[in-house]
KOLDOMI-846887 format. One record per residue (C-alpha): residue number from 1; y, z, x negated. Coordinates in Angstrom, 3 decimals, decimal comma. Each point is the difference from the previous one (the first is absolute). Example, Ala and Ser with C-alpha at 12.3 -4.5 7.8 and 13.67 -1.06 7.14 Angstrom:
# KOLDOMI-846887
PT / 1 / -4,500 / 7,800 / -12,300
PT / 2 / 3,440 / -0,660 / -1,370
END
This chain:
# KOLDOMI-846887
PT / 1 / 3,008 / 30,486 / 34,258
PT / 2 / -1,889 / 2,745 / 0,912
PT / 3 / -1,572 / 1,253 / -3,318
PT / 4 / 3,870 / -0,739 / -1,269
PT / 5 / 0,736 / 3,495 / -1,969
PT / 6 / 3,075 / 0,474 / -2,004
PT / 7 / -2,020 / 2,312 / -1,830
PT / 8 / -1,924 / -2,751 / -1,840
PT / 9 / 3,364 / -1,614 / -1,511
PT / 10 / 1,036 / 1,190 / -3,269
PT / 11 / 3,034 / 1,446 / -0,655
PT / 12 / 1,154 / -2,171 / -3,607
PT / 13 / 2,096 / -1,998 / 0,970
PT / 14 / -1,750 / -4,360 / -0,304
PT / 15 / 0,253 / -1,773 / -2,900
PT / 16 / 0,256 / -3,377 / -0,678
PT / 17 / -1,929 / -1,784 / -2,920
PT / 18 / 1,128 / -3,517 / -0,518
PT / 19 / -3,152 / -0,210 / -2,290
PT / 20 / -2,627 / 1,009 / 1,971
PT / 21 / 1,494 / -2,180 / 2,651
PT / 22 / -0,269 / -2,969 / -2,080
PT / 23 / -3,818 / 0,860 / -1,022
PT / 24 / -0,843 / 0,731 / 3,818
PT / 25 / 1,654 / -3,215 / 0,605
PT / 26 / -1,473 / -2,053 / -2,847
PT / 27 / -3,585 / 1,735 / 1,476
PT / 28 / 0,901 / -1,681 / 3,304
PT / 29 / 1,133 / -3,444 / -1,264
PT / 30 / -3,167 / -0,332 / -1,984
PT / 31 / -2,049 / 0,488 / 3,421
PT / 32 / 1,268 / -2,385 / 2,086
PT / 33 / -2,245 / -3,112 / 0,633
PT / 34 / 1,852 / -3,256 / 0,141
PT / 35 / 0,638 / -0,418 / 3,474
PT / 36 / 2,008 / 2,925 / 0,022
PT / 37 / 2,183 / -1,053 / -2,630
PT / 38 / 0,246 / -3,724 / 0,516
PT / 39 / 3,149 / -0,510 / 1,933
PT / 40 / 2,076 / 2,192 / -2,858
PT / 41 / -1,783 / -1,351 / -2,769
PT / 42 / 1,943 / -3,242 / 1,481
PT / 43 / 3,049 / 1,324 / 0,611
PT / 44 / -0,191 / 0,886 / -3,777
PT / 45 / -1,139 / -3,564 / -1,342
PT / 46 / -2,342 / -2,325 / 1,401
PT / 47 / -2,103 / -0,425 / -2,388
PT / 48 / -0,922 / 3,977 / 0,676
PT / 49 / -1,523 / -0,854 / 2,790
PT / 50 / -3,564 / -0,752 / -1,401
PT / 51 / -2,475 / 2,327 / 1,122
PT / 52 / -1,597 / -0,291 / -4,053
PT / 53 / 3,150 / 0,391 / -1,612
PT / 54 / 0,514 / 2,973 / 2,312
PT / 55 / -3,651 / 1,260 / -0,747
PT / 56 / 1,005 / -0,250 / -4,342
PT / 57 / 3,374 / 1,730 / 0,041
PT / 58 / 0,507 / 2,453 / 2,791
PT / 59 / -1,502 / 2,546 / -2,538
PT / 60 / 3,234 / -0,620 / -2,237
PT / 61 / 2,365 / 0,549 / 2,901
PT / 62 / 1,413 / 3,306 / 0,905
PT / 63 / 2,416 / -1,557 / 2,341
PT / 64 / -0,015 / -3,174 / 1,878
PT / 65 / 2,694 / -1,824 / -1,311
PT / 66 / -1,999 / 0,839 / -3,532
PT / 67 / -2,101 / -3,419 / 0,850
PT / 68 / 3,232 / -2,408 / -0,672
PT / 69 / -0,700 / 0,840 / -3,944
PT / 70 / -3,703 / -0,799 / 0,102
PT / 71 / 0,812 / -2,855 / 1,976
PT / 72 / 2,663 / -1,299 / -2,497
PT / 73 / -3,123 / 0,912 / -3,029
PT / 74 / -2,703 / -2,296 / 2,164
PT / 75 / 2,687 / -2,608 / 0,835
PT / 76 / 2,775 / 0,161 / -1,629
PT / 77 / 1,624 / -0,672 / -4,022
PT / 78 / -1,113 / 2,747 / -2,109
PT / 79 / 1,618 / 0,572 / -3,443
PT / 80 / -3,363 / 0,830 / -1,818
PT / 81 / 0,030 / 2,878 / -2,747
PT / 82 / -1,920 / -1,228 / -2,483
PT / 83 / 0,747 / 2,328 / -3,051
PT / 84 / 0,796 / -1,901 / -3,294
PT / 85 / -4,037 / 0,951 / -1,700
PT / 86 / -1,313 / -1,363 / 3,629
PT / 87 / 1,222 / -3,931 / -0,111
PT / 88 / -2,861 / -1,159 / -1,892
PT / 89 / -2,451 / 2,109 / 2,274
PT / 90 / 1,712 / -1,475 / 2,958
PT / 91 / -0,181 / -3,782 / -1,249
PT / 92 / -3,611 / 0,349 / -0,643
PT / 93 / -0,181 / 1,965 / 3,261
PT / 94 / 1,544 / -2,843 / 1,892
PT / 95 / -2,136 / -2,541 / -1,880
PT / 96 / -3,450 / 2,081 / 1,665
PT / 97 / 1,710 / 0,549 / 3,811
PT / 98 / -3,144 / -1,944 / 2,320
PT / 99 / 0,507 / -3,134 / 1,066
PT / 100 / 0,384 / -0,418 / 4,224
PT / 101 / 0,719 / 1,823 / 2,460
PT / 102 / -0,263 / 4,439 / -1,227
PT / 103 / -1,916 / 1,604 / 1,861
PT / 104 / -1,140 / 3,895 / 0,046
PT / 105 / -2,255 / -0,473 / -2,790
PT / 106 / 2,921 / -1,806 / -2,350
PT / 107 / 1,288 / 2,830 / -1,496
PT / 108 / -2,832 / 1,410 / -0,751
PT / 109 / -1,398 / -3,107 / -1,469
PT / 110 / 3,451 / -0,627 / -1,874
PT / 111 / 0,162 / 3,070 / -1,806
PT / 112 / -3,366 / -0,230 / -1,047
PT / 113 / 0,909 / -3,131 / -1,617
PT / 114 / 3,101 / 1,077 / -2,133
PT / 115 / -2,441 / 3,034 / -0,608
PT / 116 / -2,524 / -2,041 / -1,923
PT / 117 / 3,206 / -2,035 / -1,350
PT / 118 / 2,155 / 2,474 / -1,476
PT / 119 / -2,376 / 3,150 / -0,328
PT / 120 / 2,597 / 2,119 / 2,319
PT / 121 / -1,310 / 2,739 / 2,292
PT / 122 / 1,621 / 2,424 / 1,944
PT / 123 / 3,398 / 0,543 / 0,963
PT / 124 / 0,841 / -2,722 / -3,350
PT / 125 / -1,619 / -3,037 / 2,275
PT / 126 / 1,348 / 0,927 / 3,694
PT / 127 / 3,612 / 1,738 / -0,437
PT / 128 / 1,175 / -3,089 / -1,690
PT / 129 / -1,730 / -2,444 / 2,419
PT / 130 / 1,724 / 2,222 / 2,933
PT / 131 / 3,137 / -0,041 / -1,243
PT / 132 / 0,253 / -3,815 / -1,078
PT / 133 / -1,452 / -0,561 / 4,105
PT / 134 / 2,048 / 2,247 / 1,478
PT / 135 / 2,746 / 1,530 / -1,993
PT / 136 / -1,112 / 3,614 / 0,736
PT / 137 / -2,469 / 2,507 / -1,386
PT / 138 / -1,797 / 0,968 / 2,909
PT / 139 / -0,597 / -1,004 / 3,410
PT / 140 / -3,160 / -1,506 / 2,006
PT / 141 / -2,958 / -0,746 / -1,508
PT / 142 / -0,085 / -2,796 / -1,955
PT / 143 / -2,908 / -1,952 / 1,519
PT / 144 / 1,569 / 0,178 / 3,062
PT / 145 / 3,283 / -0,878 / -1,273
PT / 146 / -0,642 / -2,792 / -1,562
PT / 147 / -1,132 / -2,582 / 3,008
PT / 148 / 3,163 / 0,687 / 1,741
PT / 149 / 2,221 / -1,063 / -3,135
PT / 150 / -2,266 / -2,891 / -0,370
PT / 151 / -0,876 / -2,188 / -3,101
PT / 152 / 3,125 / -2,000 / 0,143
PT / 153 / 2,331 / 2,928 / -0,585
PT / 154 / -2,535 / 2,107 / -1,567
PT / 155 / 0,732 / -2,910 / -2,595
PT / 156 / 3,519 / -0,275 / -0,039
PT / 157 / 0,487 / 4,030 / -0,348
PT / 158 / -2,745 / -0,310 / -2,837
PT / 159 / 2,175 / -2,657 / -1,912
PT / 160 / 2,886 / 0,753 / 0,621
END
């Protein structure tokens, strides 16, 4: 209180950025360990509460409530966009997804495999493998990704 001047404040009057409030809150979000954000990833769904799937998409959240999405793309049914020149690329795609339980290394492995299968490289082999998994066009990294959705509706998104 005592080096309080009035001096110091500016005379323009405050304003408010709705924008910048969002980035300094998305800055904040993506900080927080798990422990801090267990309880309300809860309260949001459940399933939130996993300290990996918090570790994958807290990046992609700007807001809290922002989780309930990923956790309906890990969990949930997701109407695949698999563009009409895709569907073959998918099938074989699906044909190559490793056997077992997917690990960190799957998608890694995967891709290389419908790589050396279909010749594709680039944006050509992963956007459409995203999309069919997830239904989106970004997000988390896929190797990360991946585990949580598991084989079995890794699969079913794949062939569907």
């Amino acid at each position: 209180v005592a080096e309080f001047d009035f001096g110091k404040i500016g005379r323009a009057p405050a304003r408010f950025d709705e924008a910048e409030l969002l980035s300094l809150n998305a800055a904040i979000l993506h900080g927080l360990p798990f422990e801090a954000v267990k309880d309300r990833l809860a309260a949001v769904d459940p399933r939130a509460a996993d300290e990996t799937f918090w570790s994958v998409v807290r990046e992609n959240c700007s807001l809290l409530p922002e989780v309930a999405g990923w956790v309906e793309t890990v969990f949930g049914d997701v109407t695949s966009l698999v563009d009409a020149e895709d569907k073959d690329f998918i099938a074989t795609a699906a044909k190559l997804l490793p056997e077992g339980e997917l690990t960190g290394d799957s998608w890694s492995a995967w891709a290389n495999a419908v790589k050396a299968e279909t010749g594709r490289k680039g944006r050509g082999l992963f956007m459409p493998l995203r999309k069919a998994l997830t239904g989106q066009e970004h997000g988390p990294d896929m190797s990360a990704l991946l585990p949580l959705i598991g084989r079995e509706r890794a699969m079913a998104r794949l062939q569907s």
